[in-house]
C-alpha positions in Angstrom: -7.4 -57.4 1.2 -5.1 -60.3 0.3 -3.9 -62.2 3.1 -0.5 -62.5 1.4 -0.2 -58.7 2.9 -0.9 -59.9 6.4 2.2 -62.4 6.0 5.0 -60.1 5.3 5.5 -56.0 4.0 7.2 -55.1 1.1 4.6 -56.8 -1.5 5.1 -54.2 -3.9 4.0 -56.1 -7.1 0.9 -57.7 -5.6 -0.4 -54.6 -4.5 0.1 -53.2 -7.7 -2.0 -56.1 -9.2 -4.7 -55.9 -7.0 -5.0 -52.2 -6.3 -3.8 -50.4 -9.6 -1.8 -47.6 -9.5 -4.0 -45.0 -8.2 -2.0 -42.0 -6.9 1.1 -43.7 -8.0 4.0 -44.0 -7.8 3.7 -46.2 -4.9 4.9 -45.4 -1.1 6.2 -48.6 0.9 5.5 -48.1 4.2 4.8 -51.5 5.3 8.5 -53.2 5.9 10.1 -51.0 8.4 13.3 -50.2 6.7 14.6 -47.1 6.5 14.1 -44.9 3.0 17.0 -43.2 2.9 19.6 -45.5 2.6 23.0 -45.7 3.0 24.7 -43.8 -0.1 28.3 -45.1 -0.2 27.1 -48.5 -1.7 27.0 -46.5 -5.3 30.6 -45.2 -5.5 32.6 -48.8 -4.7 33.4 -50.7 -7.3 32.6 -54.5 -7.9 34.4 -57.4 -9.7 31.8 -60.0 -10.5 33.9 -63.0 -11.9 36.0 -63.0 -8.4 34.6 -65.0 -4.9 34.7 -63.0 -2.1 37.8 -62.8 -0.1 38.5 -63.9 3.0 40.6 -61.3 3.8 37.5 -58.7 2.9 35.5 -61.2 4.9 37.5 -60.6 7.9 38.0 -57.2 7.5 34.1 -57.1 7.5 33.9 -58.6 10.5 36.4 -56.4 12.0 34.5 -53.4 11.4 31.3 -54.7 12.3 32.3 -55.9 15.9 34.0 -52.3 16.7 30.7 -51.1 15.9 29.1 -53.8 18.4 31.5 -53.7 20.7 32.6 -57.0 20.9 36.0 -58.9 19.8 36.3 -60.1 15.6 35.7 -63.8 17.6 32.6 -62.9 18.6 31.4 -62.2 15.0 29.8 -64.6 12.0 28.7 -63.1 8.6 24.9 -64.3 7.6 23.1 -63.7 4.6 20.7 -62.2 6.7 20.0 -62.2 10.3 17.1 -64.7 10.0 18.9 -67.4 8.9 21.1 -66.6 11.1 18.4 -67.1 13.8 17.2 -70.1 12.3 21.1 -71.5 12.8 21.5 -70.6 16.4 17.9 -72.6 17.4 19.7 -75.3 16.1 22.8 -75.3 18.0 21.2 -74.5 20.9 19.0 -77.8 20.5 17.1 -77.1 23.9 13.3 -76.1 24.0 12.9 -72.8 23.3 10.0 -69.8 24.5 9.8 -66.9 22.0 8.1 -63.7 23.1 4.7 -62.8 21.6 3.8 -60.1 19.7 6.9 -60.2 17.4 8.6 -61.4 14.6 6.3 -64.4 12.9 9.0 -66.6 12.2 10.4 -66.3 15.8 7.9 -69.3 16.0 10.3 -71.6 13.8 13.7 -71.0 15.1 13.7 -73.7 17.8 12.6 -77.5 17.3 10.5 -77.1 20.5 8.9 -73.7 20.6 6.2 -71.6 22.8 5.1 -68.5 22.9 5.1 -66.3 25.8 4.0 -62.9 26.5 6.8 -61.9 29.4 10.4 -62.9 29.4 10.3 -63.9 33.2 7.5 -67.1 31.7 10.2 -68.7 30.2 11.5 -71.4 32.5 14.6 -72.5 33.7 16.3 -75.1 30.5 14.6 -73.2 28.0 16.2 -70.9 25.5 14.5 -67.8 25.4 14.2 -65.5 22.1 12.7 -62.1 21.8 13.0 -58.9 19.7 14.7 -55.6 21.2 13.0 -53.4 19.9 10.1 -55.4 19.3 8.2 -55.3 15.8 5.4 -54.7 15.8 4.4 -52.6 18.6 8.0 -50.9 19.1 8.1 -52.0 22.5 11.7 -51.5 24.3 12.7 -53.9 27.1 15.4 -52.4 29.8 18.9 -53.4 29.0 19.0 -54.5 33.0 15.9 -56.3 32.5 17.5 -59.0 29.6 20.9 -58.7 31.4 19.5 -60.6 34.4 18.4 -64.0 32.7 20.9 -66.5 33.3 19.5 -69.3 30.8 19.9 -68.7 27.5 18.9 -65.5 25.9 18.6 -65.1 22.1 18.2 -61.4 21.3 17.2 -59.9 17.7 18.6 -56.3 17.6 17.1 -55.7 13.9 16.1 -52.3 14.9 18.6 -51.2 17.8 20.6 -49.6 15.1 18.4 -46.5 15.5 17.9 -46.8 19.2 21.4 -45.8 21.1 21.9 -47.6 23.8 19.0 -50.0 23.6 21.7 -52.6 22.4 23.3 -55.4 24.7 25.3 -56.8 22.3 28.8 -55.4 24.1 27.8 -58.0 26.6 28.4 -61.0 24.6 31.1 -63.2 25.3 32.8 -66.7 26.4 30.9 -68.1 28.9 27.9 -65.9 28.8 24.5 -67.9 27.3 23.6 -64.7 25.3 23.5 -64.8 21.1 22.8 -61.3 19.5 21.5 -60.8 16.1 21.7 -57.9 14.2 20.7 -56.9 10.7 22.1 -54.2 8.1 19.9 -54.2 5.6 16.9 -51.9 8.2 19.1 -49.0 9.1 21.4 -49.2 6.3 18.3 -48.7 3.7 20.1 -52.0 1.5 18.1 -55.2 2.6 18.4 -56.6 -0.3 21.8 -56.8 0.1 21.0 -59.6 2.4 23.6 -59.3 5.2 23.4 -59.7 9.2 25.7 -60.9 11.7 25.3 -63.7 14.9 27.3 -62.0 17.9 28.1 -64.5 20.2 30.4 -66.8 22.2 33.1 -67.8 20.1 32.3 -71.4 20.1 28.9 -70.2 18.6 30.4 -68.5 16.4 33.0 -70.8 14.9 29.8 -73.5 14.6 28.1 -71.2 12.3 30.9 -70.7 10.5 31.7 -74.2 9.8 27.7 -74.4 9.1 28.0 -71.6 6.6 31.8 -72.2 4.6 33.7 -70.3 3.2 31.5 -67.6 1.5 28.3 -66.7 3.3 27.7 -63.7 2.0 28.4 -62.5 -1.8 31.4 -59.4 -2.9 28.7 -56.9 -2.4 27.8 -57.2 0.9 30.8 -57.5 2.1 32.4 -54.1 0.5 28.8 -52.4 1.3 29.1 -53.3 5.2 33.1 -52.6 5.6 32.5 -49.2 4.5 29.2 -48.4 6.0 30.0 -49.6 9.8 33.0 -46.9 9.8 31.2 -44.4 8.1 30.4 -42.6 12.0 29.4 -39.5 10.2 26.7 -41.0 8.6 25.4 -43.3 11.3 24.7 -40.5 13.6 23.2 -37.8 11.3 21.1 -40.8 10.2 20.4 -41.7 13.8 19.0 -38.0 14.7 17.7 -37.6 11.4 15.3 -40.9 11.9 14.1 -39.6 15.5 12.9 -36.5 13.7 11.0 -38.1 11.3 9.2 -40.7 13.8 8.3 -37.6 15.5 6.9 -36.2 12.4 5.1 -38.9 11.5 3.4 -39.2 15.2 1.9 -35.8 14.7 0.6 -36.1 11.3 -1.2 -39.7 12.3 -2.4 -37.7 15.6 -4.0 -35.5 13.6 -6.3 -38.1 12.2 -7.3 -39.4 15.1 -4.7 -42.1 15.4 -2.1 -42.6 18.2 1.0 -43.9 17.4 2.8 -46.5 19.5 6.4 -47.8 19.7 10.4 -46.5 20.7 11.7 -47.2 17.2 11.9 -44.6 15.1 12.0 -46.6 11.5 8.1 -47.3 12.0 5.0 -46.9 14.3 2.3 -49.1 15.4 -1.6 -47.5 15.3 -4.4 -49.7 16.9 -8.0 -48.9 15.5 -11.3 -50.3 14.4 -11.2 -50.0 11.1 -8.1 -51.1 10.3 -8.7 -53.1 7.7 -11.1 -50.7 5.5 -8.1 -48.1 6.1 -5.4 -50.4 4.5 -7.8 -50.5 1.8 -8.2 -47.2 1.0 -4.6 -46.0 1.8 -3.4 -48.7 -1.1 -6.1 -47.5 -3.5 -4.2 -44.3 -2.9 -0.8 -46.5 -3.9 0.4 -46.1 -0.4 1.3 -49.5 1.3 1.5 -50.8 4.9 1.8 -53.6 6.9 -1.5 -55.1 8.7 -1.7 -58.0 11.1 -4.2 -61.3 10.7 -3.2 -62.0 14.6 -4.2 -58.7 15.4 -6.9 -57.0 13.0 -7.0 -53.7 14.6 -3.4 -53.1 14.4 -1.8 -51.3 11.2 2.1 -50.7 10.8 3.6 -47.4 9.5 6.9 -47.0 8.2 8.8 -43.9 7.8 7.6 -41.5 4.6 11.3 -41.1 2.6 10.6 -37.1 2.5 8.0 -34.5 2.9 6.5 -35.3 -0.5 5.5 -38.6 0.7 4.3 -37.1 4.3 2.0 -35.0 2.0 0.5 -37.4 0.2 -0.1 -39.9 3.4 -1.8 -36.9 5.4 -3.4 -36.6 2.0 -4.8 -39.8 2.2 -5.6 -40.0 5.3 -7.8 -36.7 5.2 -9.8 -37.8 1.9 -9.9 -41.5 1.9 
């Protein structure tokens, strides 16, 4: 196994190289974003040769913050929420703890950085960032729980999408030291549309704006998420529709012998001894996931897109 697989998912082309196609056509499972995506992105039309207007920009933001629950002032556009992060750590400019198991590059967003592996270890003067949900493990921290720190709290709601009420982004505003970060591209199905949003006090927010200029984010991504964060209909059949498929997928891994861990429905954590050997031979099969060099008995699922790929993964996991 390649260690380039233990960095990031989604390393479609270097699995290919290394494992063939076996029983193509290939099944991502290792990134964690949902398969079905969003399909209104295919009927709105696009005019290349213009920039992207402010006023589409704002209308963007509009949308979006409804859907948080916060005022349009409380809203930047980022071409993806981990720059985003990577903005805030700077403008916070104070040490910072980051939560451990999570996001890799949780590690880089503040100059002065340590892990932890409870959010009551950070101390008082330092920033603390963590992921709610969590990736890997899928753990889910109490909104009450995050709502009691009074230092600075930096929050990446990536997955909360597809986790009602798990979200405390409503709770950001002036004078509060909380920052939220949310992503579209997970529960939207379109990350490489490259889109995300800082939700925070409005003086953090009108820093990354004047870090960012006037267009942070291309035409696309800004008709894509106007539409998509009022399409309700959508969100919550997708919403059910996810939790029925992590439910799903739990039983067919229990049927192997593997127990599945984690509150968010887009993917589940498995702990085992031979985790390695069985990333090996579920790629052979041209089915990918996501393993962990911090963690070697830990493999990531994502969702199968349908029942054909559940069929081939219990497949696979049967026959080796």
């Amino acid at each position: 196994m390649s260690g380039a697989f233990r960095w990031h998912g989604g390393r479609l082309e270097e699995a290919r190289k290394l494992y063939g196609e076996g029983d193509g056509p290939w099944i991502d499972l290792s990134t964690g974003i949902n398969p079905v995506a969003w399909p209104g992105a295919e009927g709105i039309p696009l005019d290349w040769r213009a920039l992207p207007d402010p006023a589409a920009l704002a209308d963007l933001e509009a949308a979006a913050a409804a859907y948080f629950g916060v005022e349009p002032a409380c809203v930047c556009t980022v071409p993806g929420s981990e720059i985003g992060l990577r903005i805030v750590g700077r403008m916070l400019d104070r040490p910072g703890r980051h939560l451990t198991p999570s996001y890799r590059t949780h590690g880089e967003v503040f100059a002065q950085n340590i892990a932890v592996r409870a959010p009551e270890e950070a101390p008082a003067g330092t920033a603390l960032l963590l992921a709610n949900p969590n990736n890997p493990d899928g753990r889910l921290f109490p909104r009450e729980r995050l709502l009691a720190r009074e230092e600075w709290l930096v929050v990446d709601e990536a997955f909360a999408d597809c986790v009602p009420g798990s979200s405390i982004a409503s709770h950001v505003g002036e004078g509060r030291r909380l920052v939220v970060l949310r992503s579209f591209g997970k529960f939207f199905g379109l990350a490489g549309v490259r889109l995300g949003f800082v939700i925070g006090p409005p003086d953090i927010v009108a820093g990354c704006r004047r870090l960012l200029g006037d267009w942070p984010v291309s035409a696309a991504a800004i008709a894509f998420g106007r539409a998509a964060y009022r399409d309700g209909a959508w969100i919550a059949g997708t919403v059910e529709a996810l939790t029925d498929k992590a439910r799903e997928l739990d039983i067919l891994l229990a049927r192997h012998g593997l127990t599945a861990r984690g509150e968010c429905p887009l993917f589940r954590l498995v702990e085992t001894e031979d985790a390695a050997s069985l990333f090996d031979r579920l790629a052979r099969r041209a089915i990918l996931t996501r393993p962990f060099d911090q963690e070697p008995r830990w493999l990531r699922f994502g969702l199968p897109a349908g029942e054909a790929e559940m069929a081939r993964l219990d497949a696979a996991l049967a026959h080796g």
